[in-house]
N, C-alpha and C positions, 0 to 999 in steps of 0.2 A: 833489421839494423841498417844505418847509411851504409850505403855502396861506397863509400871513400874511407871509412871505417874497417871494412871488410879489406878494400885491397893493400890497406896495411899490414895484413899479416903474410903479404906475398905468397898466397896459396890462388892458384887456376881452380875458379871453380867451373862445374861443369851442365848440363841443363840442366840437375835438379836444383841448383843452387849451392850442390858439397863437393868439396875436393874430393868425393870419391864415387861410383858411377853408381851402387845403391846406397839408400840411406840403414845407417846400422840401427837407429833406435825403433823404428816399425818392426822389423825382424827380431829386436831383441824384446820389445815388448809380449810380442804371439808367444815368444818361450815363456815368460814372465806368467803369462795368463793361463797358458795350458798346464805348469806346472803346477799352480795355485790351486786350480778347478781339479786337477786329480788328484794333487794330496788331500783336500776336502772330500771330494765322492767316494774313492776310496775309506777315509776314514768313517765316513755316512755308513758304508759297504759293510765297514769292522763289527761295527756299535751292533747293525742291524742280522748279523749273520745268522744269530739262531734261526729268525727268521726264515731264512733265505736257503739255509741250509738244502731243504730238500730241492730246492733250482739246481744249486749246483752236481747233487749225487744224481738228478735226471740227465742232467747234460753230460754226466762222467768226466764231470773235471774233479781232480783232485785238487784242495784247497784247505787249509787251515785260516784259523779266522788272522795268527796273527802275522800271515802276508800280507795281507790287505792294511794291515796298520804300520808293517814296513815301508810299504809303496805311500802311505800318507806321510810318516816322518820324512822319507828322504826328499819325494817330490816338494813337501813345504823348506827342505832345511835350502834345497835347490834352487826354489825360486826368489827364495830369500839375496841368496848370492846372485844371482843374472840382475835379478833389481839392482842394487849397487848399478852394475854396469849399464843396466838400460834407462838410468837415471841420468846417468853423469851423461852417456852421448845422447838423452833428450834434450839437456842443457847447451848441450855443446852447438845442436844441429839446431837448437833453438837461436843460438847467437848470430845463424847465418843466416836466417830466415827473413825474409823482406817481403812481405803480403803486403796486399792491395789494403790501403787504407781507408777506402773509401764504402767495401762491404759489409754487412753487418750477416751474421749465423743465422738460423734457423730459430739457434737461442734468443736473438737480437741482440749476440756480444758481436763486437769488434776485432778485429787481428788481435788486438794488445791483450784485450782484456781475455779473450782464450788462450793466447800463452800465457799468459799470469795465472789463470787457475787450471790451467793443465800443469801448470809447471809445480805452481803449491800443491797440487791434489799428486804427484806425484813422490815428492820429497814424503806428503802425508800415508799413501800407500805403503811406501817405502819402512817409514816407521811401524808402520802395523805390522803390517809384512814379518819385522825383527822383531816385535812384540810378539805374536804368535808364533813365531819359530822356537822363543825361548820357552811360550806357556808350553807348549807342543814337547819341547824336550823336556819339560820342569813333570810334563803327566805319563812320559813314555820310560823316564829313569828312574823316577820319586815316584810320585802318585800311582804307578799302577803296577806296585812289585808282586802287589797281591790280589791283584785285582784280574779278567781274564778281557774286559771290556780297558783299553788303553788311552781312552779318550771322555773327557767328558760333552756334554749336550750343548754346555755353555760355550765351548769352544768351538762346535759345528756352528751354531746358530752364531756365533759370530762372523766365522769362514764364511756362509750364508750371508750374511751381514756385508761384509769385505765385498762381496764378488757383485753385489748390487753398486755399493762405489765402485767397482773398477769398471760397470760398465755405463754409468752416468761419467767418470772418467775419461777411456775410450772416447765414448762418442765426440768427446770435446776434442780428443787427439784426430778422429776423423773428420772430423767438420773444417779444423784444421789444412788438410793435405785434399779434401773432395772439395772444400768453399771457400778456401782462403788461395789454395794448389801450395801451399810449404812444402816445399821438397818435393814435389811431384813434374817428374819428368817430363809427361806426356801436356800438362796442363802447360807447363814452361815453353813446348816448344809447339804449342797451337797458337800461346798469344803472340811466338815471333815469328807466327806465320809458315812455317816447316810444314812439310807433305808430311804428316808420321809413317803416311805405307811405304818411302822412300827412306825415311830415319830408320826404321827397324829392317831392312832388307843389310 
């Protein structure tokens, strides 16, 4: 965004470009991620335990099959809620962002065109995200009062599905802050020339 636009909002920003010294949407994204990936494995875990069963009585853990499908509801109902918020501050941290216009990705996009479709892929995540959390609650309350498997296939291979966009996703959010430097600290204060072994002492 113009630099005269920004210092409208009478906010000091600082090298990474944000009025605060980390950026929050990197940080809240890795939670976003981790709890997606383990409500999904987990519930992979559930489905598959007869299987698995005697792993577990070798290693002497005790375990019922339906922890494993606790650990999948909560961590999807989880990541569901941090999305909300690691949406709204990618938007936010998106507004302050000023990349080099003249770059193009690895993808051969542009500044702009990477935050437009990191920005749509993540509103789109975000939807799914709440779609799944509800089908997930619709088969953990309803669907599987009589059932001892809590989940069905269709909804892993979606989860599966999901985590292939998040990381075609991702990597647009990377390419981002490694090729564009948005919000990176270290990138900010090479182009103005700063000793970093002197910045970080």
């Amino acid at each position: 965004m113009n630099s005269d636009l920004i210092n409208q909002l009478n906010v000091e920003l600082g090298a990474n470009g944000l009025p605060y010294t980390l950026p929050i949407h990197p940080n809240l994204v890795h939670l976003t991620i981790g709890l997606f990936i383990i409500g999904i494995t987990f519930d992979i875990v559930g489905v598959l335990f007869p299987f698995q069963k005697w792993v577990f009585k070798f290693l002497a853990i005790t375990v019922e099959r339906a922890n494993f499908f606790d650990v999948g509801w909560y961590n999807m109902f989880g990541s569901t809620i941090i999305t909300f918020f690691t949406v709204a501050a990618g938007f936010y941290e998106m507004l302050l962002a000023t990349p080099p216009t003249e770059i193009k990705s690895a993808w051969g996009l542009q500044a702009m065109q990477t935050m437009l479709w990191h920005g749509i892929g993540g509103v789109v995540l975000l939807a799914l995200f709440v779609g799944m959390t509800m089908w997930r609650g619709w088969q953990r309350f309803v669907w599987s009062k009589d059932s001892d498997t809590e989940v069905q296939w269709g909804y892993l291979l979606a989860g599966v599905a999901i985590m292939f966009l998040m990381f075609l996703h991702g990597t647009l959010g990377a390419q981002l802050a490694a090729e564009f430097g948005v919000h990176n600290t270290a990138d900010r204060l090479l182009k103005l020339g700063e000793d970093l072994n002197t910045m970080l002492k």
